[in-house]
MARLUMMAR-134278 format. One record per atom (N, C-alpha, C): residue number from 1; residue in three letters; atom name; x, y, z. Coordinates in steps of 0.2 Angstrom, whole numbers. Each point is the difference from the previous one (the first is absolute). Layout:
# MARLUMMAR-134278
NODE   pos   code   site       x       y       z
NODE   NUM    ALA     CA       X       Y       Z
...
//
This chain:
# MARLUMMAR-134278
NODE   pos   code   site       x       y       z
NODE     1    UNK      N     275    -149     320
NODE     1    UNK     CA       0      -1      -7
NODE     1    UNK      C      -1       6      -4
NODE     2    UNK      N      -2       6       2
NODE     2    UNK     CA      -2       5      -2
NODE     2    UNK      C       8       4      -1
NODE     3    UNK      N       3       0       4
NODE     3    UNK     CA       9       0       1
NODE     3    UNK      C       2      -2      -8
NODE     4    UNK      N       1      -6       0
NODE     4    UNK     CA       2      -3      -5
NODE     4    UNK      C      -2       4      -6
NODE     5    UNK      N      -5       0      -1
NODE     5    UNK     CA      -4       4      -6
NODE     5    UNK      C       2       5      -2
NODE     6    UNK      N       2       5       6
NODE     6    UNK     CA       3       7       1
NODE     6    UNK      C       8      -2      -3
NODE     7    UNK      N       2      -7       2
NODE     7    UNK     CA       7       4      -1
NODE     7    UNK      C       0      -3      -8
NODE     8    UNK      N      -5      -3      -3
NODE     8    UNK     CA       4      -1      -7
NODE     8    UNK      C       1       3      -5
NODE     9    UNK      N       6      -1      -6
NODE     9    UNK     CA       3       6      -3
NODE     9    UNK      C      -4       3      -2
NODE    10    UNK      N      -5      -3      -4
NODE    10    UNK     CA      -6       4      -5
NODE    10    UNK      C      -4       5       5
NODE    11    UNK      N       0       1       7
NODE    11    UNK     CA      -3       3       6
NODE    11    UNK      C       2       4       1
NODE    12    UNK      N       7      -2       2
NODE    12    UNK     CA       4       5       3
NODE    12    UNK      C       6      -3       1
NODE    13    UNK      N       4       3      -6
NODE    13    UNK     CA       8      -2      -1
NODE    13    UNK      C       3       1       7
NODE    14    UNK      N       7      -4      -3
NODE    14    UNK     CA       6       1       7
NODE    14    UNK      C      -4      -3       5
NODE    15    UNK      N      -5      -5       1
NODE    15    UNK     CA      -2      -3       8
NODE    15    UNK      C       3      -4       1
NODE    16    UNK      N       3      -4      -2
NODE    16    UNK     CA       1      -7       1
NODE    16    UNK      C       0      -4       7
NODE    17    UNK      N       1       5       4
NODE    17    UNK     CA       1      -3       8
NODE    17    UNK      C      -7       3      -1
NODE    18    UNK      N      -4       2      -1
NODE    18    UNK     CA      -5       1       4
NODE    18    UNK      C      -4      -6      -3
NODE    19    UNK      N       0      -2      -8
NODE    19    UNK     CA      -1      -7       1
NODE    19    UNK      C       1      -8       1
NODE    20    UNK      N       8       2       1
NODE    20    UNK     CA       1      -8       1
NODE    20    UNK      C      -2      -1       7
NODE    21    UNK      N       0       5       6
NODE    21    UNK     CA       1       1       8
NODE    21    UNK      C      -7      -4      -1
NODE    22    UNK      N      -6       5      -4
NODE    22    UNK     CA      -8      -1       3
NODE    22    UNK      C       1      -5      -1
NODE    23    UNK      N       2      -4      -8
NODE    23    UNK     CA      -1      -8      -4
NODE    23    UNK      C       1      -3       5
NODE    24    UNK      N       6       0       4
NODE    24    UNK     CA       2      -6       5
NODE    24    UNK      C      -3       0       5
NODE    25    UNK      N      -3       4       5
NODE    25    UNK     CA      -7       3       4
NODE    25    UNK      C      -6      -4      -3
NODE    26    UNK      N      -1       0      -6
NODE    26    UNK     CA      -7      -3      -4
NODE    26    UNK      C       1      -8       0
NODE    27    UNK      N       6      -1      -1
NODE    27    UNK     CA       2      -8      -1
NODE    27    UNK      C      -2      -3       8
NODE    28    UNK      N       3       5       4
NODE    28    UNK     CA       0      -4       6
NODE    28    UNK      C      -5       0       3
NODE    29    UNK      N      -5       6       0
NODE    29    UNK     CA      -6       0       3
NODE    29    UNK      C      -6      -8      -5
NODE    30    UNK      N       3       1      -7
NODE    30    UNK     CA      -6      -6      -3
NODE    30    UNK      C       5      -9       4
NODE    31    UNK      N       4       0      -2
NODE    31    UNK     CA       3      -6       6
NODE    31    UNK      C      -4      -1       7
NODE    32    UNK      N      -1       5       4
NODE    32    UNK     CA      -2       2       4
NODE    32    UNK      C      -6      -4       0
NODE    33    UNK      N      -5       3      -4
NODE    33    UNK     CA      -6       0      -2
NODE    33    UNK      C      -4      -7      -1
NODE    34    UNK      N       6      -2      -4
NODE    34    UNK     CA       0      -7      -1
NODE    34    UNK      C      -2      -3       6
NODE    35    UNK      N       6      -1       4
NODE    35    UNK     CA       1      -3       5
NODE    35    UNK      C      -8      -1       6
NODE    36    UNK      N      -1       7      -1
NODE    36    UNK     CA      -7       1       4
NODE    36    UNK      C      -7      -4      -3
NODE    37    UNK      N       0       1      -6
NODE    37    UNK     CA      -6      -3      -4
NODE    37    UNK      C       3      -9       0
NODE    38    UNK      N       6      -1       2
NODE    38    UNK     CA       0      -9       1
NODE    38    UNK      C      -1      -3       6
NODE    39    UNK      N       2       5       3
NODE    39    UNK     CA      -1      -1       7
NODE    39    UNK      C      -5       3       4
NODE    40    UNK      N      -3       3      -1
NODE    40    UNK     CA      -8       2       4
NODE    40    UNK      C      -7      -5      -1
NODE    41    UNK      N       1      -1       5
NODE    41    UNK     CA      -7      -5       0
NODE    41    UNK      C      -6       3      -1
NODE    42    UNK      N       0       8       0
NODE    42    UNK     CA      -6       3       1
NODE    42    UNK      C      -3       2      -8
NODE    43    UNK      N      -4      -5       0
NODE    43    UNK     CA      -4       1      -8
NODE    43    UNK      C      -4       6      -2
NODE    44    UNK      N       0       4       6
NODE    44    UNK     CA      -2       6       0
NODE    44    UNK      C       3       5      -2
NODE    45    UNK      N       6       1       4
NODE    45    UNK     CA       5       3       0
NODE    45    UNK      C       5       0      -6
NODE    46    UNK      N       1      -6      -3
NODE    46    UNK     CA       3      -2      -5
NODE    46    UNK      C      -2       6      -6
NODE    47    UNK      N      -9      -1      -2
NODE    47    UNK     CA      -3       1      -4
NODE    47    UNK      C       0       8       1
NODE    48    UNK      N       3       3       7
NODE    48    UNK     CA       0       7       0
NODE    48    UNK      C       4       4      -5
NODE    49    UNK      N       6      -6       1
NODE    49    UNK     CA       7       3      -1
NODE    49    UNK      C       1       1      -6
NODE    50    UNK      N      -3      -7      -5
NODE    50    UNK     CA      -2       0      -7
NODE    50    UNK      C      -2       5      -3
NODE    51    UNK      N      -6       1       4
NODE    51    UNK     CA      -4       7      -3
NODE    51    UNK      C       4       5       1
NODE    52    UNK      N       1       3       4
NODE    52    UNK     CA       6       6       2
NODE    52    UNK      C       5      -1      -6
NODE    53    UNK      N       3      -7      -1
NODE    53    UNK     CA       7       2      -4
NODE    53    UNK      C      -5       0      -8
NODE    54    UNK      N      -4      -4      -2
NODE    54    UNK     CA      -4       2      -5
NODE    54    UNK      C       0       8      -3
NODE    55    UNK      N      -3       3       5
NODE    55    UNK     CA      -3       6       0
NODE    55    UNK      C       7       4      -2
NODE    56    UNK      N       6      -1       3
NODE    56    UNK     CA       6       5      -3
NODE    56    UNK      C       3      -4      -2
NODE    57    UNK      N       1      -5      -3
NODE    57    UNK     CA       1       0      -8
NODE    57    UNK      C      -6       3      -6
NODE    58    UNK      N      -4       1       2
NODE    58    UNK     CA      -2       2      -5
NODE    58    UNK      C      -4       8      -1
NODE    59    UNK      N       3       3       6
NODE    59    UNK     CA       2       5       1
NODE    59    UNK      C       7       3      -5
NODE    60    UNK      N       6      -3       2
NODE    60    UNK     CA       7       2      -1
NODE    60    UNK      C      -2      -1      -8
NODE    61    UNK      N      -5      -7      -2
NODE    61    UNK     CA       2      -2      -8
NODE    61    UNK      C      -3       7      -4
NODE    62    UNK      N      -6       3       3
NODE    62    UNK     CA      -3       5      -2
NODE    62    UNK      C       4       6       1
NODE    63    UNK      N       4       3       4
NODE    63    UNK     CA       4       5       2
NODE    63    UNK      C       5      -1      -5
NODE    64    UNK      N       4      -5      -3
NODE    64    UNK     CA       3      -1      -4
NODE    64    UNK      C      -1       2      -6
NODE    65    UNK      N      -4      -4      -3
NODE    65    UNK     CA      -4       0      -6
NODE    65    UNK      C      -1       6      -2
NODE    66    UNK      N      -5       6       5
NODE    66    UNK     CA       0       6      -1
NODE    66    UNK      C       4       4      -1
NODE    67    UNK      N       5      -1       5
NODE    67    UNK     CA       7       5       0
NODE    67    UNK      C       3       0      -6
NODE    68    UNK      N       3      -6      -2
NODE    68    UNK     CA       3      -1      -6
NODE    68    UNK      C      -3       0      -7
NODE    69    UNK      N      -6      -1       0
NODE    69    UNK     CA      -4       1      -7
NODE    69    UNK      C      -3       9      -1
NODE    70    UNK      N      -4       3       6
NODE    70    UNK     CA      -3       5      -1
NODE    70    UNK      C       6       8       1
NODE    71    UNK      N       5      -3       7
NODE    71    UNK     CA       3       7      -1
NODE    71    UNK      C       7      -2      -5
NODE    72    UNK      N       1       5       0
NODE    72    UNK     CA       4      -2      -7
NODE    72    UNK      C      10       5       4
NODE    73    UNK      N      -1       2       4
NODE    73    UNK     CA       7       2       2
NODE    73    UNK      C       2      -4       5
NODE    74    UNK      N       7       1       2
NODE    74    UNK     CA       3      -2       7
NODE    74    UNK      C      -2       4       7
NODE    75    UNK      N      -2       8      -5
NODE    75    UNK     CA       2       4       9
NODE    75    UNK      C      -9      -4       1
NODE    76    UNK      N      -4       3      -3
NODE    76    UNK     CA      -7      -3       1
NODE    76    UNK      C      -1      -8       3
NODE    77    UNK      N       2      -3      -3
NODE    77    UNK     CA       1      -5       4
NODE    77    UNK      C       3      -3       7
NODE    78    UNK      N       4       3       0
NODE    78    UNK     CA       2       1       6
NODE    78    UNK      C      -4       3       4
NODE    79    UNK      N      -4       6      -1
NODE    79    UNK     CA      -5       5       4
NODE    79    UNK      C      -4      -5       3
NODE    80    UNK      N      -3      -4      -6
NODE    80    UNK     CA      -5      -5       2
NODE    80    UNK      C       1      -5       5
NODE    81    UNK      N       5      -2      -2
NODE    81    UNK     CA       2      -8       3
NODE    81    UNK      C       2       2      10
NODE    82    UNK      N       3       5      -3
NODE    82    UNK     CA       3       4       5
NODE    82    UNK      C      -3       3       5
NODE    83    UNK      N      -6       4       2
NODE    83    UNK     CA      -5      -1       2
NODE    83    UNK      C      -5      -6       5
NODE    84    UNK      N       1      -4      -6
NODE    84    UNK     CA      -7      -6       2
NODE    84    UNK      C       6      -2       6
NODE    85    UNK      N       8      -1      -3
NODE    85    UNK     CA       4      -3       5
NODE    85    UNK      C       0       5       8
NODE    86    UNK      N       0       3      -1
NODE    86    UNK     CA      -3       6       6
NODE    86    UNK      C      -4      -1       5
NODE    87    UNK      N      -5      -2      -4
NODE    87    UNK     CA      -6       0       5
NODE    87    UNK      C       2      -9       3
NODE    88    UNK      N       3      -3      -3
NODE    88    UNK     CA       0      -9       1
NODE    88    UNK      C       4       2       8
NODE    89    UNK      N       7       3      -2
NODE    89    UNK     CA       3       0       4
NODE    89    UNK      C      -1       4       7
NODE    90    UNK      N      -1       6       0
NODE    90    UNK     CA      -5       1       5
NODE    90    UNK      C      -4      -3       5
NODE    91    UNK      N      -5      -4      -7
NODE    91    UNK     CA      -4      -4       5
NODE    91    UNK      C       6      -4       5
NODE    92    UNK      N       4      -3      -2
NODE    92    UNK     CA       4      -5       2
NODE    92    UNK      C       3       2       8
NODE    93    UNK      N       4       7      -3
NODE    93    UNK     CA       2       0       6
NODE    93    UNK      C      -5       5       6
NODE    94    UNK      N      -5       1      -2
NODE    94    UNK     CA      -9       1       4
NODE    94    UNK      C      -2      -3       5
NODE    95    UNK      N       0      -7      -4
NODE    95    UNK     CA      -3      -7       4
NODE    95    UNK      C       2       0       5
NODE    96    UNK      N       6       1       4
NODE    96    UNK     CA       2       0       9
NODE    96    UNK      C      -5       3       2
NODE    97    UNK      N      -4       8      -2
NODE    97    UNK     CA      -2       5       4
NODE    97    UNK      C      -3      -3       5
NODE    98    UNK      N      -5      -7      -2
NODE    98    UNK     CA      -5       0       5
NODE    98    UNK      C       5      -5       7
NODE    99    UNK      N       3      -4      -2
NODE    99    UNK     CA       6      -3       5
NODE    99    UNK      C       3       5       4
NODE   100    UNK      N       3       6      -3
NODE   100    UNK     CA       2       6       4
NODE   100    UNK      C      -7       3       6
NODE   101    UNK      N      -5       0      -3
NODE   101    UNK     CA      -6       3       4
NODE   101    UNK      C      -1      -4       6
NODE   102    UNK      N       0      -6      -3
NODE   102    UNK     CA       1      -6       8
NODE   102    UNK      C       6      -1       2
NODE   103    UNK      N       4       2       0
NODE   103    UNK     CA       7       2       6
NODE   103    UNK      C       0       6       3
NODE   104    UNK      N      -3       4      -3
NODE   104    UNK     CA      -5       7       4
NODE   104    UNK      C      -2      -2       7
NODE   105    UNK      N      -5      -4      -5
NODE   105    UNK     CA      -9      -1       6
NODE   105    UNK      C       5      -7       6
NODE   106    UNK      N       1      -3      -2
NODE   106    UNK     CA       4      -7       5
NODE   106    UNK      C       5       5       4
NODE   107    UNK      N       6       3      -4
NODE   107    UNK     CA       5       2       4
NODE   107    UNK      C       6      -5      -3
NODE   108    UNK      N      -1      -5      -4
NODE   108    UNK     CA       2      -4      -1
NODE   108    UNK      C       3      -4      -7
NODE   109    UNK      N       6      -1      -1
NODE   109    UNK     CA       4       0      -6
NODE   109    UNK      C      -1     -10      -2
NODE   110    UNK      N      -3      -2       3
NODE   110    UNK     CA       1      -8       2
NODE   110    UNK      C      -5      -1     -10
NODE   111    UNK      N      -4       3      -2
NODE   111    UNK     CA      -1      -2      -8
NODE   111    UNK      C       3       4      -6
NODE   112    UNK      N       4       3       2
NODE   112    UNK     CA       4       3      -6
NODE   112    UNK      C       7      -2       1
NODE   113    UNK      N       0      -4      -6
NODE   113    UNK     CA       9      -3       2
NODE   113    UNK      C       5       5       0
NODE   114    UNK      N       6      -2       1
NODE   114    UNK     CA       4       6       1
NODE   114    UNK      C       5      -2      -5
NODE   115    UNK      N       3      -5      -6
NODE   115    UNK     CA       3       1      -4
NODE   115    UNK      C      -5       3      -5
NODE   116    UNK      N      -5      -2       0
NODE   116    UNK     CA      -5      -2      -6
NODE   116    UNK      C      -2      10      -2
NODE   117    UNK      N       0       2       5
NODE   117    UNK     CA       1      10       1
NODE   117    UNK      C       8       4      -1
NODE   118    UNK      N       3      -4       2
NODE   118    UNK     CA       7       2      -4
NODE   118    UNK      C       3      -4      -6
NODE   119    UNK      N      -1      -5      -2
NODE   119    UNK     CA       0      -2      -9
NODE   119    UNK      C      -6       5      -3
NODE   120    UNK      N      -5       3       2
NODE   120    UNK     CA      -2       3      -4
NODE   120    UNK      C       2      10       1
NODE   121    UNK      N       3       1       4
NODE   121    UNK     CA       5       5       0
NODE   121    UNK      C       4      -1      -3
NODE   122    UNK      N       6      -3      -1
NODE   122    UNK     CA       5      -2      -3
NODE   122    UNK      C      -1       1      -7
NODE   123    UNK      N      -6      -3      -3
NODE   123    UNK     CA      -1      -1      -7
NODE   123    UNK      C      -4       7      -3
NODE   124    UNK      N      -3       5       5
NODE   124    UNK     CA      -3       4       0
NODE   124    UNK      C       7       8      -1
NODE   125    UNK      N       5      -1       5
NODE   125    UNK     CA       4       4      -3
NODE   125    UNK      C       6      -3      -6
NODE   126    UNK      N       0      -6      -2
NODE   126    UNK     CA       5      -1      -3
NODE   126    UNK      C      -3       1      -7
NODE   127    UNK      N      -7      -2      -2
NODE   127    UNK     CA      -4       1      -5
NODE   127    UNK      C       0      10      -2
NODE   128    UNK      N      -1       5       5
NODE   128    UNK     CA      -1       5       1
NODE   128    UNK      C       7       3      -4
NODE   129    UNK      N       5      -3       4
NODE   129    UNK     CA       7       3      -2
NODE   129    UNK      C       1       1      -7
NODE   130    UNK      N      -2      -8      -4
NODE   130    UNK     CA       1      -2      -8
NODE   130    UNK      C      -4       3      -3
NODE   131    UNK      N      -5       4       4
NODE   131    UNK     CA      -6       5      -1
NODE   131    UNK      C       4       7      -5
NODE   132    UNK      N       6       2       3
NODE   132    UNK     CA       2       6       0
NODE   132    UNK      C       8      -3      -4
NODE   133    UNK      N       2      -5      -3
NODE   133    UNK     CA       5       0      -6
NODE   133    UNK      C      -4      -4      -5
NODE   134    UNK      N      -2       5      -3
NODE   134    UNK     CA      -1       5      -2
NODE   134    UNK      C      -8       2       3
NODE   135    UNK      N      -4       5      -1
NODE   135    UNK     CA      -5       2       6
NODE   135    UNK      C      -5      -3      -6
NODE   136    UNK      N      -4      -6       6
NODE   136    UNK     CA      -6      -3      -5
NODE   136    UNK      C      -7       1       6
NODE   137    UNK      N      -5       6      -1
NODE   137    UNK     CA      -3       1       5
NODE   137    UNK      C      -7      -6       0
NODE   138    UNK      N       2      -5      -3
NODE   138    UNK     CA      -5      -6      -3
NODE   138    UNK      C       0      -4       7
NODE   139    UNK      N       8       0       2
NODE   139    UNK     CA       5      -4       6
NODE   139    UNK      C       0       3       6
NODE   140    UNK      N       3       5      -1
NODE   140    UNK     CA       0       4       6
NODE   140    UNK      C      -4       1       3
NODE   141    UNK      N      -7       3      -1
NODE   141    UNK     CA      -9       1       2
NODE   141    UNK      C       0      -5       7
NODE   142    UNK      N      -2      -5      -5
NODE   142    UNK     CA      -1      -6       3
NODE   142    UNK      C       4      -4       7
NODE   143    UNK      N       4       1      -3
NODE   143    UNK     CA       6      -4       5
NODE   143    UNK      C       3       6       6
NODE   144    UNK      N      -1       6      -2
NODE   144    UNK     CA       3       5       5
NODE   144    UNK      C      -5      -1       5
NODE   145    UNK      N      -9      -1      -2
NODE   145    UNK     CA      -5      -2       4
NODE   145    UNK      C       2      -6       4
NODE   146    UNK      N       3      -4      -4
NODE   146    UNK     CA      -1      -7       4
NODE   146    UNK      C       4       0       5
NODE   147    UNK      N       8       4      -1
NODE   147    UNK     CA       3       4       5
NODE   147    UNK      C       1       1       8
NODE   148    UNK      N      -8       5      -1
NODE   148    UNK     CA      -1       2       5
NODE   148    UNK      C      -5      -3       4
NODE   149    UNK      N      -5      -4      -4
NODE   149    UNK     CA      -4      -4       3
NODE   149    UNK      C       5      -5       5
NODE   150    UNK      N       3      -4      -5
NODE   150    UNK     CA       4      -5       6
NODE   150    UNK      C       5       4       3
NODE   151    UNK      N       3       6       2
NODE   151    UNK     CA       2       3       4
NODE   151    UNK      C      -5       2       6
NODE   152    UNK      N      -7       1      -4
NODE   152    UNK     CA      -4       0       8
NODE   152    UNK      C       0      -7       4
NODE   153    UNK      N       0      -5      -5
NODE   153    UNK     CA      -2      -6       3
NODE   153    UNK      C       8      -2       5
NODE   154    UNK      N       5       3      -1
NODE   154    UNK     CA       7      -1       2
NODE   154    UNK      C      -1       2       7
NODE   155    UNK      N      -1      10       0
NODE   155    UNK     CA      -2       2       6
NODE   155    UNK      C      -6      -5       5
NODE   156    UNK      N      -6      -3      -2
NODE   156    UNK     CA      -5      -1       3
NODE   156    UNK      C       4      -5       5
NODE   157    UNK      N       4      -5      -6
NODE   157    UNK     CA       1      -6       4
NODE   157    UNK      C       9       3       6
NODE   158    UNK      N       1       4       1
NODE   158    UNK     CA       6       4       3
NODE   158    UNK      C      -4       1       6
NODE   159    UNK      N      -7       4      -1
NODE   159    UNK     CA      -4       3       5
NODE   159    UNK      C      -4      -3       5
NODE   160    UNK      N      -2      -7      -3
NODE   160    UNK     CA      -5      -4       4
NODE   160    UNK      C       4      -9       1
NODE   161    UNK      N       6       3      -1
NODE   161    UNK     CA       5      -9       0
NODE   161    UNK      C       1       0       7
NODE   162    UNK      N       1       5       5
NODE   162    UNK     CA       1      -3       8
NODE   162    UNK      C      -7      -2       0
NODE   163    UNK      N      -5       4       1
NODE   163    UNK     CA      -7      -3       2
NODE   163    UNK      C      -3      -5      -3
NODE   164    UNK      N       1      -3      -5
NODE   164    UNK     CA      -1      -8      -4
NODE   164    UNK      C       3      -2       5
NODE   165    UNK      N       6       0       2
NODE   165    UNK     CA       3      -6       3
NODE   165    UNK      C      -4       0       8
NODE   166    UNK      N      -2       5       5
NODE   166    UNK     CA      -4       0       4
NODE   166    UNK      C      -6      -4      -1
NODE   167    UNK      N      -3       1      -4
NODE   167    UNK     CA      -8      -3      -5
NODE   167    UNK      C       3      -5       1
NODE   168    UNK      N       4      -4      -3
NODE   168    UNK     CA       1      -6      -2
NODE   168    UNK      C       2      -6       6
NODE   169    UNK      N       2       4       5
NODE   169    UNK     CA       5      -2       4
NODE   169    UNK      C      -7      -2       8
NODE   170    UNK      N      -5       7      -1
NODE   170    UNK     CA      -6      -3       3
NODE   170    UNK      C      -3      -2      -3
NODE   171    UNK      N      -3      -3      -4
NODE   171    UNK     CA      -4      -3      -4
NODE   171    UNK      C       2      -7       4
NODE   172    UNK      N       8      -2      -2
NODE   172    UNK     CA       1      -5       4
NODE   172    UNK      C      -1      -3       6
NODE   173    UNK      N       0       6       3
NODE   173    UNK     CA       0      -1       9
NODE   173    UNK      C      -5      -1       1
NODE   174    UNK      N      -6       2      -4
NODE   174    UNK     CA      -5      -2       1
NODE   174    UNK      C      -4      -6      -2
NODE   175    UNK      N       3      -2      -6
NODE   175    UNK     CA       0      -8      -3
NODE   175    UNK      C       2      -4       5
NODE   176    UNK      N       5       1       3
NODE   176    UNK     CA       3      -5       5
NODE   176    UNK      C      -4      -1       5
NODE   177    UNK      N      -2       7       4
NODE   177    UNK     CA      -4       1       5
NODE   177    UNK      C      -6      -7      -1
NODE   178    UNK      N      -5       3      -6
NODE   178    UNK     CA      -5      -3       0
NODE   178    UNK      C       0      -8      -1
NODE   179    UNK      N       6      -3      -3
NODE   179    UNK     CA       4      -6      -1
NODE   179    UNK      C       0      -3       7
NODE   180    UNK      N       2       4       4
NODE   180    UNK     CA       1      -2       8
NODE   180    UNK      C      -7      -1       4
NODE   181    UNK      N      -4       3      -1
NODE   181    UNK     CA      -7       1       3
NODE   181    UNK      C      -5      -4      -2
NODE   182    UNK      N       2      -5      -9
NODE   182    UNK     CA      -5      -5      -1
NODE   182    UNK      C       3      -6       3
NODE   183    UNK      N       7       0       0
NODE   183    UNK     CA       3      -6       4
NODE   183    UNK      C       0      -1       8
NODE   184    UNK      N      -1       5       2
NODE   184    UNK     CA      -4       0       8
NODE   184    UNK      C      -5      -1      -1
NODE   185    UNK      N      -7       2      -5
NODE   185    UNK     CA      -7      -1       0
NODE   185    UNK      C       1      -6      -1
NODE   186    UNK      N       4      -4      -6
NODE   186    UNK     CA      -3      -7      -2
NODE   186    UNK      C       3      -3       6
NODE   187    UNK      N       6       2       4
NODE   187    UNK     CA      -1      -4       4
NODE   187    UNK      C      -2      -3       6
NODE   188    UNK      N      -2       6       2
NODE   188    UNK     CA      -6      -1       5
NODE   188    UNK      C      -7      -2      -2
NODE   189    UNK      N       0      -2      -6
NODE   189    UNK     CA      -6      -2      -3
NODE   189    UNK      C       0      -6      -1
NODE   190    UNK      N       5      -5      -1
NODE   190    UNK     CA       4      -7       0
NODE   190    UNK      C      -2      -2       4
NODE   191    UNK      N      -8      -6       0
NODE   191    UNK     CA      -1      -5       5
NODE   191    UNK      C       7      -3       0
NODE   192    UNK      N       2      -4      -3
NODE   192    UNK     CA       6      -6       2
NODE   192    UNK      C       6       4       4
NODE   193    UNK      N       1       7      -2
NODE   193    UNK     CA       5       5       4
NODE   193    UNK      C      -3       0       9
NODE   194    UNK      N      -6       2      -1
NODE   194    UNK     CA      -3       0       8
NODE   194    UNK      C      -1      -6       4
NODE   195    UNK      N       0      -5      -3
NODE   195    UNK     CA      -1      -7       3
NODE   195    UNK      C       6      -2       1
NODE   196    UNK      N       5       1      -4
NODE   196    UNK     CA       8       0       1
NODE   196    UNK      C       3       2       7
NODE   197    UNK      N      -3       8      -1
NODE   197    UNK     CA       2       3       8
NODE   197    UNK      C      -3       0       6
NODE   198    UNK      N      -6      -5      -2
NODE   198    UNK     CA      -4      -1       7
NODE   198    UNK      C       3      -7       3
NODE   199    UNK      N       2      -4      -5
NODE   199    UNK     CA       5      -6       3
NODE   199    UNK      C       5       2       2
NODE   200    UNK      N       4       4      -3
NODE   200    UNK     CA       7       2       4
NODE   200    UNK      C       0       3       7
//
């Protein structure tokens, strides 16, 4: 949402795609949202999610309001908006680091999807590129970061994808195993199985 604000004309002319892209991003995440608050049986969790979208809208409604009443230029406002949008987006594409640190420690890629690390590369260099026609270091900052994060998370899951499969592949063998040894236990535990085989 913070995007959106960035790209309006009175903020910063010439964005258009930078507002209508976020706008439709914002639609679809509140859809989204929808969906979860009809469908979540968790009274708890419902009331999380309220308070969180509460808390930025009115967030955004005050970052607005500011922008547009107190600073009074485009470049300024931009500075501003521009900024806060920096630190959002950062965080955004930050959030893996600790997922990353647990394919470290595991050795294993099996919780970090692997579309879901290259659509955020994808969107990280395509954002970057439109960074630099014409150069907006508001764009660039941020998304060159998110770049390189999801290029680590690219290489991680390159580096530990045969050994995921090992992991995964005994995990099973060992599920089976143990599968096989409650089924001898419970069979041999089987009065009517023993009684069975003592008449035969």
């Amino acid at each position: 949402m913070v995007w959106v604000i960035y790209g309006l004309p009175m903020v910063h002319p010439n964005s258009t795609l930078v507002m209508t892209i976020n706008g439709t991003g914002t639609a679809i995440e509140v859809v989204l949202l929808t969906l979860f608050l009809i469908f979540c049986h968790d009274k708890r969790k419902r009331f999380e999610v309220l308070l969180i979208v509460l808390v930025e809208l009115i967030f955004i409604a005050v970052v607005t309001t500011l922008v547009l009443t107190v600073v009074h230029s485009t470049e300024r406002r931009s500075m501003v908006v521009g900024i806060i949008a920096i630190l959002f987006n950062i965080m955004m594409y930050a959030s893996p680091l600790s997922v990353m640190k647990l394919v470290i420690s595991t050795k294993s890629v099996e919780y970090m999807p692997f579309f879901l690390s290259l659509a955020s590369f994808a969107n990280g260099v395509a954002w970057t590129t439109y960074a630099f026609l014409p150069f907006d270091p508001f764009i660039a900052v941020p998304n060159g970061l998110g770049t390189l994060f999801s290029l680590a998370q690219l290489l991680l899951y390159a580096t530990y994808y045969n050994s995921t499969k090992r992991i995964i592949a005994a995990r099973q063998e060992t599920k089976i195993e143990m599968n096989l040894s409650e089924v001898v236990v419970n069979g041999n535990n089987d009065p009517k199985k023993t009684q069975q085989n003592t008449l035969d």
